[in-house]
C-alpha positions in Angstrom: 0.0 0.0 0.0 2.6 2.5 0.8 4.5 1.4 -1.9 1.8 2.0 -4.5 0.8 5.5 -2.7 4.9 6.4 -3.1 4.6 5.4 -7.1 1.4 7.9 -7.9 2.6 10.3 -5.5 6.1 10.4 -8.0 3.8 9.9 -11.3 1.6 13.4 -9.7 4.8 14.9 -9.7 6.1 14.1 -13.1 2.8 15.4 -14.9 2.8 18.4 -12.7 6.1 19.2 -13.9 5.2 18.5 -17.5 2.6 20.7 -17.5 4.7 23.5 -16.5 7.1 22.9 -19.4 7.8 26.1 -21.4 7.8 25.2 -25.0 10.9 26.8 -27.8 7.6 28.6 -30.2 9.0 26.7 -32.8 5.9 24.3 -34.0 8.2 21.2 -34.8 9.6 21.1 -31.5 6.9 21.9 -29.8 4.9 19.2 -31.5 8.2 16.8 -30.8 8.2 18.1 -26.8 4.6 17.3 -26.8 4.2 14.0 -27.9 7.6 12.9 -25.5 6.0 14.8 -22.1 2.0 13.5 -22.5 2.8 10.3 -24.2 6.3 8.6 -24.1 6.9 9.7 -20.4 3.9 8.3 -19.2 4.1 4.8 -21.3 7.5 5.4 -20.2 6.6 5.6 -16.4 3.8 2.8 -17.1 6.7 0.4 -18.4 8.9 0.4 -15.2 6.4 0.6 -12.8 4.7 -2.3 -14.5 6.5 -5.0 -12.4 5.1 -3.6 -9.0 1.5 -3.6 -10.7 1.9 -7.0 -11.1 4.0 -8.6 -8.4 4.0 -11.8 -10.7 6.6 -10.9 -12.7 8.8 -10.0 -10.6 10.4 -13.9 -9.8 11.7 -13.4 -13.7 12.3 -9.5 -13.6 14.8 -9.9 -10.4 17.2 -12.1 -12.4 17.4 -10.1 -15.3 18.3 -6.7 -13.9 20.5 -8.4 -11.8 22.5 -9.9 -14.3 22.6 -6.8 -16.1 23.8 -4.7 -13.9 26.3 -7.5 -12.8 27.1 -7.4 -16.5 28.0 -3.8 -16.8 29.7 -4.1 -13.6 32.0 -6.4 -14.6 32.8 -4.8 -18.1 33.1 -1.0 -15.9 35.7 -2.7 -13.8 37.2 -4.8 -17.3 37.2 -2.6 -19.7 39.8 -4.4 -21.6 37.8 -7.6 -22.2 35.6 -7.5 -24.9 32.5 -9.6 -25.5 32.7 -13.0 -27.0 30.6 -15.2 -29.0 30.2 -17.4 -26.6 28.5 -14.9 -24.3 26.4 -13.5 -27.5 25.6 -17.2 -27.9 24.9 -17.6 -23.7 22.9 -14.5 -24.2 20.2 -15.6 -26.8 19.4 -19.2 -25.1 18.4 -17.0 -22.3 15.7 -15.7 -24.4 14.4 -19.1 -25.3 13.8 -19.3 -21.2 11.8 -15.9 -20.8 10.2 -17.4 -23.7 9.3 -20.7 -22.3 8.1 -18.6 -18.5 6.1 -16.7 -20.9 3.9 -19.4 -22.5 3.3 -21.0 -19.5 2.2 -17.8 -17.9 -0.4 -17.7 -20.6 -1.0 -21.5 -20.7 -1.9 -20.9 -16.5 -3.9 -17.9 -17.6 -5.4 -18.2 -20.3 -5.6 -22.2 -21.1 -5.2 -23.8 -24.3 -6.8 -21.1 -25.8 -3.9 -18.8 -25.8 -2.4 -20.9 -28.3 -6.3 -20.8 -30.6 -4.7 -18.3 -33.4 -7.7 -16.3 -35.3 -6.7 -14.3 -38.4 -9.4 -11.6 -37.2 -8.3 -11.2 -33.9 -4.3 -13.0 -33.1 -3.3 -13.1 -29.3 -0.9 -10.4 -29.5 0.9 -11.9 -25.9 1.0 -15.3 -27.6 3.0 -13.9 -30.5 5.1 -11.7 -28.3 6.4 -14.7 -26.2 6.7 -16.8 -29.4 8.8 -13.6 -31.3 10.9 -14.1 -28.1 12.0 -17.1 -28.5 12.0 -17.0 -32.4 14.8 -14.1 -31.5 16.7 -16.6 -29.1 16.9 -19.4 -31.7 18.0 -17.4 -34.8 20.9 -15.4 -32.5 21.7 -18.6 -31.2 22.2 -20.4 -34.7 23.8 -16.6 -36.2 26.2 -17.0 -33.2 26.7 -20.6 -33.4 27.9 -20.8 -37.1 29.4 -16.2 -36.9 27.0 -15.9 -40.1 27.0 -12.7 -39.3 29.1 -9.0 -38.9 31.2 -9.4 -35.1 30.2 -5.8 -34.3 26.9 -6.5 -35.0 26.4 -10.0 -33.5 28.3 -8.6 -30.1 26.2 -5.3 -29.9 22.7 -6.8 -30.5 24.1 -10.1 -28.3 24.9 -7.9 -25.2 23.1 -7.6 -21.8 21.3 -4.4 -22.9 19.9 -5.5 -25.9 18.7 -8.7 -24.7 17.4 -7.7 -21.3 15.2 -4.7 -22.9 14.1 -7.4 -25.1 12.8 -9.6 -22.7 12.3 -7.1 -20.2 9.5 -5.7 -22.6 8.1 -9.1 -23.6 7.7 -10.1 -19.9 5.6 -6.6 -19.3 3.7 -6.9 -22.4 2.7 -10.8 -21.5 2.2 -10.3 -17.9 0.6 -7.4 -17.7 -2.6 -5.6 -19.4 -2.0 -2.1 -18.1 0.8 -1.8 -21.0 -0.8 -1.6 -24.6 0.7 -2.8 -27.6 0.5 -0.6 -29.8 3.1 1.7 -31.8 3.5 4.2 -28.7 5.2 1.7 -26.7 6.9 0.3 -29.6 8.7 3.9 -29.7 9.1 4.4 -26.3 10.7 0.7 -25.7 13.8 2.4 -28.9 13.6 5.4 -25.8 14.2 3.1 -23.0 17.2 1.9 -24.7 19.1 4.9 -25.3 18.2 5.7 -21.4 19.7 2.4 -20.7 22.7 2.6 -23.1 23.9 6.0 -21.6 22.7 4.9 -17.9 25.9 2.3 -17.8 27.8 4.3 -20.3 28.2 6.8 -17.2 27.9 4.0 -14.8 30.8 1.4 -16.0 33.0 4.8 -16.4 32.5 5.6 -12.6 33.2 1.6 -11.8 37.1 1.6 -10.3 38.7 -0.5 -12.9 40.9 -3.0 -12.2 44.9 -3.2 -11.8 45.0 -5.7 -14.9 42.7 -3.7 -17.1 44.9 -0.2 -16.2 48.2 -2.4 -16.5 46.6 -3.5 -20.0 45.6 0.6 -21.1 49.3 1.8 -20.0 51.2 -1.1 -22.7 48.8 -0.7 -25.3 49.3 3.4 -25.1 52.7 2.6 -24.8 52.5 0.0 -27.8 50.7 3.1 -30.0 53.2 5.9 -29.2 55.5 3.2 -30.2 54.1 2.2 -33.3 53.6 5.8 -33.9 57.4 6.6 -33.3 58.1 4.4 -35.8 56.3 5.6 -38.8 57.2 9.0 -37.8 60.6 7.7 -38.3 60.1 5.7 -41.4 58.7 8.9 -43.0 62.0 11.1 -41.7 64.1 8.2 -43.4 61.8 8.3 -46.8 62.2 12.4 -47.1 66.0 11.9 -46.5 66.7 9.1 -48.9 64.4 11.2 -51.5 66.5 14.0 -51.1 69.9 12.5 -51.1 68.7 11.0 -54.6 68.1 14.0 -55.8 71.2 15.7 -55.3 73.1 12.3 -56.5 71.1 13.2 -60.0 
């Protein structure tokens, strides 16, 4: 109870201070302002809070943050390592184990017919949790066989990406005070830039360790080197160009 009175009490005071926005007169941005304070913020708002709405998802939400933020821990205080495709790999069977918690949520809500498709009217929740796990299976076979770009696989195969993912999917399947529609389609794209600059400033304020500042120092070293050299190489070049010259 006090709990739920401390969430609208912080709601009241983000649309109070919406509403006392002042606005640039230009009709573009004001139109752009607009649509972010009366309608992303609050599906925005809706999205987090969603978990204490529904205290059901929270067995599956706890692990998942957790391991994010252990996650961006560990790369904050290892900067030097680099994700693998093993943990890209690791990262997509996890998604084929939201997606297996989420059909049985719906097969304990809703029965068999959760799974009853109708052209005129599809379970959107059913085809959420299946899109979940069709996600898991096709990173997992990408990463398995690297069929596709490194950068790539290891950005959309990292904790963020796949943690919004089913973050969202477990929302959208557990609870019915989150609409599907296009508006929370946008503001899940909004939640991850939050996210990505969230632990961007968090992993840079995580200590890091003696390896990883022992690893930074060679490598600068190692480029200054490198650098040296070339500089060199280029001194060298200019002087034997010049001594043929005079020689002709």
């Amino acid at each position: 109870m006090v709990l739920n009175e401390t969430i609208n009490a912080t709601i009241n005071i983000t649309t109070n201070v919406t509403a006392n926005i002042t606005y640039t007169g230009n009709i573009y941005a004001d139109s752009v302002i607009r649509y972010f304070d009366f309608t992303i913020i609050p599906r925005l708002i809706d999205i987090v809070t969603a978990p204490v709405q529904n205290l059901d998802m929270i067995w599956i939400i706890v692990p998942l943050v957790g391991a994010l933020v252990l996650m961006q821990l560990y790369f904050g205080r290892n900067p030097t390592e680099k994700l693998g495709w093993n943990t890209a790999f690791g990262n997509s069977i996890a998604l084929l184990f939201v997606c297996v918690n989420l059909l049985n949520h719906l097969y304990n809500t809703f029965g068999w017919s959760a799974f009853q498709f109708e052209w005129a009217s599809p379970n959107l929740k059913t085809i959420i949790a299946l899109g979940v796990g069709a996600i898991g299976i096709l990173g997992m076979f990408l990463d398995l066989l690297h069929w596709w770009p490194e950068r790539l696989a290891f950005f959309i195969g990292s904790s963020i990406p796949i943690n919004l993912i089913a973050y969202m999917a477990i929302v959208l399947v557990y609870s019915d005070l989150v609409p599907i529609d296009r508006v929370t389609f946008i503001t899940g794209l909004f939640f991850f830039i939050i996210l990505l600059v969230v632990f961007k400033v968090f992993k840079f304020l995580v200590p890091m360790s003696f390896e990883a500042k022992k690893e930074i120092r060679e490598e600068k070293e190692k480029k200054r080197k490198e650098k040296e050299k070339r500089k060199l190489e280029r001194q060298m070049a200019k002087l034997k160009k010049k001594g043929e010259i005079i020689l002709s």
